[in-house]
C-alpha positions in Angstrom: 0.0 0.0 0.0 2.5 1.9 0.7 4.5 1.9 -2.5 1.5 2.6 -4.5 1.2 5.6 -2.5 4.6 6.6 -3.4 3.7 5.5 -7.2 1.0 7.5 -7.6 2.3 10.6 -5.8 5.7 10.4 -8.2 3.3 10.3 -11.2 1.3 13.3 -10.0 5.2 15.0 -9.8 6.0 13.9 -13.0 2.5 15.3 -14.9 2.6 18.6 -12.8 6.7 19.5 -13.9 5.6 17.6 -17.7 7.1 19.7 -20.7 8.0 23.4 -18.5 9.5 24.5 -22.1 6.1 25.2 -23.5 5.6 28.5 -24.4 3.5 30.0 -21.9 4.0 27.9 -19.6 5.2 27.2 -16.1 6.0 24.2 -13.8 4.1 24.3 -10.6 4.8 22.9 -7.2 2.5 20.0 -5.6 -0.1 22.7 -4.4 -0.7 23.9 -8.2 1.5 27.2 -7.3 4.0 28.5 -9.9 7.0 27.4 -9.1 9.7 29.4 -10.4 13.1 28.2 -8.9 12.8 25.1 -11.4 13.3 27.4 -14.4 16.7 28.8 -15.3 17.3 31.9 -16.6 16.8 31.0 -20.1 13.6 29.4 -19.4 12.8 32.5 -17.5 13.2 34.9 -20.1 11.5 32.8 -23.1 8.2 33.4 -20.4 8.7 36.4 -20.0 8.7 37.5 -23.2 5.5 35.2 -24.4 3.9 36.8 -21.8 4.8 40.7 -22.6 4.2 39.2 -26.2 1.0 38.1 -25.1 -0.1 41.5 -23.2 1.4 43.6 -25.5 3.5 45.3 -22.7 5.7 48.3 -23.0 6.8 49.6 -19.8 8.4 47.7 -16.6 5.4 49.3 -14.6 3.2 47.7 -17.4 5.1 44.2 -16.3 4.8 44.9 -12.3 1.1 45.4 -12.6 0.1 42.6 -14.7 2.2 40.1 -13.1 3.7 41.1 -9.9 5.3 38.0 -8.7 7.2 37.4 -12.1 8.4 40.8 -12.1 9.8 40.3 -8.4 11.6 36.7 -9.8 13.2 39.0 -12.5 14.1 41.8 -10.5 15.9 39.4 -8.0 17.6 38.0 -10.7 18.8 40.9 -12.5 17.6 39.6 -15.8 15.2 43.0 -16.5 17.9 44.7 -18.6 17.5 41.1 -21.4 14.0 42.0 -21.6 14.1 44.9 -23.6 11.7 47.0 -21.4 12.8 51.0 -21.0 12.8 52.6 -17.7 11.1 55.7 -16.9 14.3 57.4 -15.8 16.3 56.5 -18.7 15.0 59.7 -19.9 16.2 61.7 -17.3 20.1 59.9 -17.1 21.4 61.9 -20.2 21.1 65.7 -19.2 22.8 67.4 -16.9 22.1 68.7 -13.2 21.2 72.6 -14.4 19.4 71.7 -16.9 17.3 68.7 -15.1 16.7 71.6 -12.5 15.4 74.1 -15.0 13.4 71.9 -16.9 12.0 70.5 -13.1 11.1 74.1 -12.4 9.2 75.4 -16.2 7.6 71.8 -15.3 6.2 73.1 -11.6 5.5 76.7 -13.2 3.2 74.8 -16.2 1.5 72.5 -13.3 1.2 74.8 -10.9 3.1 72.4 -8.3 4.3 74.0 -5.4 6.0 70.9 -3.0 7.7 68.0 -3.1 4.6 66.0 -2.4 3.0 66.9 -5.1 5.7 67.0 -7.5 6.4 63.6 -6.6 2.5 62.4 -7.2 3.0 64.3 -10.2 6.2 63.1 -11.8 7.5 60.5 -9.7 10.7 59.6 -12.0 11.6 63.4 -12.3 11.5 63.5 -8.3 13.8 60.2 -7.9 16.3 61.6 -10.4 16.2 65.0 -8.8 16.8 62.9 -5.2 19.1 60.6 -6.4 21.4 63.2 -7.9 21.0 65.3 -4.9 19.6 68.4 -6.6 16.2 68.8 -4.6 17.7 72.0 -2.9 18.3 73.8 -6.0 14.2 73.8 -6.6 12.2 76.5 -5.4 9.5 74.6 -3.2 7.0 77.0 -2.1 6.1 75.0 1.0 9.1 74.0 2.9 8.8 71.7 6.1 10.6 73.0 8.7 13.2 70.3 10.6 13.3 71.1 14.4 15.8 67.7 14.6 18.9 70.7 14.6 18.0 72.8 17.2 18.4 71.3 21.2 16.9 71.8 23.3 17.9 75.5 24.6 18.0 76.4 21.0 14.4 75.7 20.8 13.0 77.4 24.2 14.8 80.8 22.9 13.5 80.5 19.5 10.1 80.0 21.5 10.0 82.7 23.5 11.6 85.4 20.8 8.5 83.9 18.9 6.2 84.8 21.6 7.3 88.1 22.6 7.7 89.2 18.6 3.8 88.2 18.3 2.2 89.5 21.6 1.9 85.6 22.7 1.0 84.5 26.6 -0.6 81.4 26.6 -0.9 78.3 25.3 -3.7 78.5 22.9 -2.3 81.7 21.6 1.4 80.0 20.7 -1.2 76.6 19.0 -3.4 79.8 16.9 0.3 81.1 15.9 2.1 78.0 15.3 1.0 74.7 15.7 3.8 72.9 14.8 6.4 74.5 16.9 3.7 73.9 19.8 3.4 70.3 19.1 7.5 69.7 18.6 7.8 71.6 22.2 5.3 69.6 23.7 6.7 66.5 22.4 10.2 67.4 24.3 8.5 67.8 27.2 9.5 71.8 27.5 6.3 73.1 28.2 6.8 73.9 31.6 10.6 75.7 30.5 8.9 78.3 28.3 7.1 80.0 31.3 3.7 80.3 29.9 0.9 82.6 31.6 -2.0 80.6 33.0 -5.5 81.6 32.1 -6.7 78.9 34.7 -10.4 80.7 35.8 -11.9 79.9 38.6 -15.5 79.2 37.3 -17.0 78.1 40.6 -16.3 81.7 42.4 -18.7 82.9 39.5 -21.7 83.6 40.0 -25.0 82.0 37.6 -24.6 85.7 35.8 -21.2 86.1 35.5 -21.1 82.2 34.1 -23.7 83.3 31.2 -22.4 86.4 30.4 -18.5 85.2 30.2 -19.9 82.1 27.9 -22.3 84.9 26.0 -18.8 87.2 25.3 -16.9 84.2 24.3 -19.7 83.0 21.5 -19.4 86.8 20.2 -16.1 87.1 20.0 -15.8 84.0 18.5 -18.7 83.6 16.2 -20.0 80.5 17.0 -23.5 79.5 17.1 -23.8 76.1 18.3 -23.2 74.1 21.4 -21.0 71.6 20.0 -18.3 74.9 18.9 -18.6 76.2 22.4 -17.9 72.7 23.7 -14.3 72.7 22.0 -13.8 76.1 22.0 -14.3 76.6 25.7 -15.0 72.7 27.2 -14.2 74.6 30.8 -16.9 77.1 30.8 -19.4 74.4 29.1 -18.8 71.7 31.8 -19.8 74.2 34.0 -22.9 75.5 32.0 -23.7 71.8 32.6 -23.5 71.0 35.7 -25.7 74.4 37.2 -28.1 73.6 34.6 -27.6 76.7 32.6 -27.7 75.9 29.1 -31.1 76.9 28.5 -30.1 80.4 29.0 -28.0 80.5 26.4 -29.2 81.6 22.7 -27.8 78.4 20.8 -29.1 77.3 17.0 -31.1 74.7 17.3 -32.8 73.0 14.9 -36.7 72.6 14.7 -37.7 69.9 16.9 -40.0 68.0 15.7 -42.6 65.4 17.7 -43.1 62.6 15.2 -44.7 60.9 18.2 -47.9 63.2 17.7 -47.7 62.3 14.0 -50.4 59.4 12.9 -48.5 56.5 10.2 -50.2 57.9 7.7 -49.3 61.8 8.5 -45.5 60.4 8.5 -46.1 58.6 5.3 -47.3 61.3 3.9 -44.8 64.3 5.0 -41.9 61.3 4.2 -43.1 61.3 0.6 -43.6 65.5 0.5 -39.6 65.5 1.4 -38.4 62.7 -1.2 -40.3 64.0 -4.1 -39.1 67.8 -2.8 -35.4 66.5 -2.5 -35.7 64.3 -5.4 -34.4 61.0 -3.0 -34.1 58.2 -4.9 -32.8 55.6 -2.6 -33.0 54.9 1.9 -29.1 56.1 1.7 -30.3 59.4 0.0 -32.7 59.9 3.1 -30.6 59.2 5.6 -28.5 61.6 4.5 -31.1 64.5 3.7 -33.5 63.6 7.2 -31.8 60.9 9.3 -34.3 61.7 12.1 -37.3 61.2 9.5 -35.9 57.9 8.3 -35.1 56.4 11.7 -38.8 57.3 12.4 -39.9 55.6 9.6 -37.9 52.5 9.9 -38.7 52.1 13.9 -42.6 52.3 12.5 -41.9 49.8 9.7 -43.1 52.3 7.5 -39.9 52.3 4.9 -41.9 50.3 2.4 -44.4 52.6 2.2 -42.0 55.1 0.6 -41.9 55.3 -2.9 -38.2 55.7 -3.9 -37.4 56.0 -7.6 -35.1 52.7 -7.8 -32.5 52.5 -10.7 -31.7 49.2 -11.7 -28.3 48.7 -12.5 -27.5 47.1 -15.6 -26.5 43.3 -15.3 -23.4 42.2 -17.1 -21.6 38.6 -17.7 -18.2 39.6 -18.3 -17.1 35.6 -18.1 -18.7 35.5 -21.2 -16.8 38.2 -22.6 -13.4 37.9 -24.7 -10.4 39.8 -23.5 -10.5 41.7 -26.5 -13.7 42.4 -26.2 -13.3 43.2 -22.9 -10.4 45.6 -23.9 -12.4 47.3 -26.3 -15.5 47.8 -23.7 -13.2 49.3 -21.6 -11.5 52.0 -23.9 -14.7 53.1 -25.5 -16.1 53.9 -21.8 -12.0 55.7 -21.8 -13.7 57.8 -24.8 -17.2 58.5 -23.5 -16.0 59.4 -19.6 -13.0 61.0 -20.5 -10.9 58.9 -18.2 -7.0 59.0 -18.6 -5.9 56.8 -15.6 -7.2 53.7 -13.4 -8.4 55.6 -10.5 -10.8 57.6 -12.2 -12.3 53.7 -14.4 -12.3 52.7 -10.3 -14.7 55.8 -9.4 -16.2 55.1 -12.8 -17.0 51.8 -12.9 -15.7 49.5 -9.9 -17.1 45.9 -11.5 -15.2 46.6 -15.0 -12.2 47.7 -12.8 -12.1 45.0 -11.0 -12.3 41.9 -13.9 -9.6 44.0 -16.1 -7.6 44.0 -13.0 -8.4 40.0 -13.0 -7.5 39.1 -16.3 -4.2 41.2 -15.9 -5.1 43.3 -19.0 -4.3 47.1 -17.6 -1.1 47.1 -19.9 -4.2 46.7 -23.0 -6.5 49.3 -22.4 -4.3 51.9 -21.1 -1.3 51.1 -23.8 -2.7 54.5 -25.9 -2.6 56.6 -22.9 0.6 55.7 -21.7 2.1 56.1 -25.0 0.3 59.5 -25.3 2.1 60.5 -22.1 5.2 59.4 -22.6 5.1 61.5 -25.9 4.1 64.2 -23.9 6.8 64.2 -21.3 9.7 63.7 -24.3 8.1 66.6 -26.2 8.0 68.5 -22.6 11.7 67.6 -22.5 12.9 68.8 -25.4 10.8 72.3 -25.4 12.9 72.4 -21.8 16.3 72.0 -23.4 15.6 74.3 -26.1 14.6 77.0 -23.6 17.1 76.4 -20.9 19.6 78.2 -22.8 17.5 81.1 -22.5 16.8 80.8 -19.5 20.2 80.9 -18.2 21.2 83.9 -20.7 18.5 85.6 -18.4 19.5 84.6 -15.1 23.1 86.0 -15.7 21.5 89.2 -16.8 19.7 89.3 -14.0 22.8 88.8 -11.7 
């Protein structure tokens, strides 16, 4: 019994790891996983390029995306340069540091990009080349975060205090209005107590009832605020004691209507529930939760949400097993057309099921292949008009100087 155990379980080996020349195709381990340490680097590459072949890939994103775990084999084994597939920096390793920094800043001008953040969202190659080179300091950022790591800490409490007394500051909450940040980095030192703040501590039981309101009256017009919950973190003393004496009511908050669907009959709810829908143009239980949640959870503790007449849209049913990947592909770039879409995030917001089964199938690299050659177009043609005015550019800079 035993050895036909061991028969059968060699056999199963054998057709598993049968023929892993095939084009397209890869041996797998005894749990039907890909099992790519039985390939060799030749048998890795032939794959590799049947599959990019296959998917009509351009990019090494493109590869990452459609087939992560292949791409990470490659990677490890430094075979990526024997596949042919450009790099997005290539573009960026043949000029020099000026001109990489004056092309980096007609690009920020044009795009309206005024920090690193959201130059790297933007153009996260040009970023890395600008980092990797060491450059970043030569670009203008308009918003610069500010590193406390340099100063100690007796460098910090004078930079505090000249802070304070150049701005009139006293307190705490005046230094967290006029800086935030430097409030946050002292308090994280633990040098609060070294900056010799003055305490506002009030002693709100000495008040009297009419002292109490008034104070909590001056602070609401001063202020502006209007309801309880902005007294509450604007002044959470003086409300805690508003409280506890029970004087609340004596001060003028905006309230909403209150409303008593208790005296309301079903019918009188059903009624007013479908005057508000049809006013609001609701089309769905969400829609009123969000326009009358106090209505709604009326209705539903009644059992009265069938009653409603929401204007239901049914959403269109589609079988995309039954679908090709071509026609798949072309589904998806005439919605591209119609929407207007130019990247994956806005097909997620778009449509999340079509998303989702692209995603699936791996075929990304298929339906955005136009784009991406579009942009990459773009960004040369961006490139060049840089180099042709950085010349210029730096004719004016000395004449300037």
């Amino acid at each position: 019994m035993r050895q036909k155990q061991i028969r059968t379980r060699d056999a199963r080996r054998e057709a598993v790891t049968a023929e892993p020349m095939l084009e397209g195709v890869v041996p797998l381990d005894s749990r039907g996983r890909r099992n790519w340490k039985k390939m060799s680097d030749c048998e890795m590459i032939q794959h590799a390029r049947h599959f990019i072949k296959e998917k009509r890939i351009t990019t090494r994103n493109a590869l990452a995306n459609a087939d992560l775990p292949m791409y990470r084999e490659l990677s490890n084994r430094k075979l990526m340069d024997r596949l042919g597939l450009p790099k997005t920096s290539k573009i960026y390793a043949s000029i020099g540091d000026e001109e990489l920094v004056s092309y980096t800043t007609q690009f920020m001008q044009k795009n309206r990009i005024d920090s690193k953040v959201g130059l790297q969202k933007k153009r996260s190659g040009l970023y890395h080349a600008l980092s990797n080179r060491g450059v970043l300091v030569s670009i203008n950022f308009g918003k610069k975060r500010r590193d406390w790591t340099w100063m100690s800490d007796s460098e910090m409490i004078s930079h505090t205090k000249a802070l304070m007394a150049e701005k009139g500051l006293s307190s705490k909450s005046d230094l967290i209005e006029a800086d935030s940040g430097l409030f946050q980095t002292i308090k994280h030192r633990g040098l609060l107590d070294r900056i010799g703040f003055e305490e506002r501590q009030r002693n709100w039981k000495a008040m009297s009832d009419e002292e109490l309101v008034e104070t909590a009256k001056r602070i609401m017009r001063e202020k502006k605020l209007t309801k309880i919950s902005e007294l509450n973190k604007a002044a959470h003393g003086i409300m805690i004691n508003l409280k506890k004496r029970g004087l609340l009511c004596r001060i003028d908050f905006k309230r909403c209507k209150s409303r008593s669907w208790a005296s309301m009959s079903d019918n009188e709810l059903v009624e007013f529930a479908k005057s508000i829908v049809a006013a609001n143009g609701i089309q769905n239980r969400k829609g009123l939760v969000k326009a009358d949640a106090g209505l709604h959870d009326a209705l539903y503790r009644r059992k009265l949400l069938g009653r409603i007449p929401f204007i239901r849209r049914k959403r269109e049913s589609r079988n995309w097993e039954s679908m090709s990947d071509d026609g798949l592909v072309g589904y998806a770039e005439s919605l591209l057309k119609e929407k207007g879409i130019t990247g994956r995030d806005g097909l997620r917001e778009a449509d999340r099921g079509l998303y989702e089964i692209l995603q699936r199938r791996s075929l990304f690299s298929n339906v955005f292949a136009d784009i991406e050659k579009t942009k990459r177009q773009s960004l040369e043609n961006q490139f060049l008009s840089g180099l042709r005015l950085a010349p210029e550019a730096m004719e004016k800079f000395g004449e300037g100087k």
